[in-house]
ZAMARGU-4260 file (C-alpha; in steps of 0.2 Angstrom, whole numbers, plus 5000, padded with zeros to 4 digits):
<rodrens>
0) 5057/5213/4283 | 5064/5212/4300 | 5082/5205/4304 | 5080/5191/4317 | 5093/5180/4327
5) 5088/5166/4339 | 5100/5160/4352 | 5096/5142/4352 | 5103/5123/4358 | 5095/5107/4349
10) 5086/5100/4367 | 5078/5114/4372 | 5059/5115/4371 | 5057/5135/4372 | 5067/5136/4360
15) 5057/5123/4350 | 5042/5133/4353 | 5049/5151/4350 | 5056/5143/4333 | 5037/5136/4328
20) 5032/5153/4331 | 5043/5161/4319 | 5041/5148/4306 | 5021/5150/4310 | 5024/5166/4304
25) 5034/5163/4288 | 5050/5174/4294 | 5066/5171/4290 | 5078/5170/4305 | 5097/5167/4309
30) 5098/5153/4322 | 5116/5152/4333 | 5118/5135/4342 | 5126/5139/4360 | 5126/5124/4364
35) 5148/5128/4360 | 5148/5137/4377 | 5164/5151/4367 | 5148/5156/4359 | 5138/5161/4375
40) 5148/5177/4379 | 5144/5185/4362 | 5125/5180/4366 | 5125/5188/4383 | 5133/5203/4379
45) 5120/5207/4365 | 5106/5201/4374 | 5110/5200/4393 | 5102/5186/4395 | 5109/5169/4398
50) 5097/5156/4396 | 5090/5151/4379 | 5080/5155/4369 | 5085/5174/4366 | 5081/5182/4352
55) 5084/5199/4341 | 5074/5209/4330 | 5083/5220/4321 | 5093/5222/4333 | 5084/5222/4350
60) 5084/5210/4363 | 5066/5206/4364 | 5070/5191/4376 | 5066/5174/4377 | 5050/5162/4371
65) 5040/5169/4387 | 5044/5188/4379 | 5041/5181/4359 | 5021/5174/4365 | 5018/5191/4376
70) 5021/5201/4362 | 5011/5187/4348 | 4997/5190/4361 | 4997/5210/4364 | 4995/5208/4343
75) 5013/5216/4342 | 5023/5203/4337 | 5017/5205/4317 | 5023/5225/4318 | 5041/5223/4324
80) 5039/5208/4310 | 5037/5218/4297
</rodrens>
């Protein structure tokens, strides 16, 4: 099973929607609040994105919610799951 981190903060409605996806598809996932801003700079530099959501698969910055649906609708999403 795939190792996946969400960069998060509580009022944010992507990542509300990235999160249902991934509980959709009954995967675990590390979730890091940024909303403390000292935690941003470690998200950047993984990702190199700077708005939230961002989220990792084992590993790789896949992007943001917009990124998470595109590859749930291409049907690649369940492969890098796995």
């Amino acid at each position: 099973m795939a190792t996946i981190t969400i960069y998060t903060t509580p009022y944010c409605p992507y990542c509300v929607r990235a999160k249902q996806l991934l509980d959709n598809k009954e995967v675990t996932y590390q979730e890091i609040d940024v909303s403390d801003r000292s935690l941003r700079p470690n998200m950047t530099k993984l990702t190199g994105g700077t708005t939230v959501p961002q989220i990792v698969i084992d590993g790789k910055a896949i992007g943001g919610c917009d990124e998470l649906y595109a590859l749930e609708r291409a049907h690649q999403l369940d492969e890098l799951l796995s």
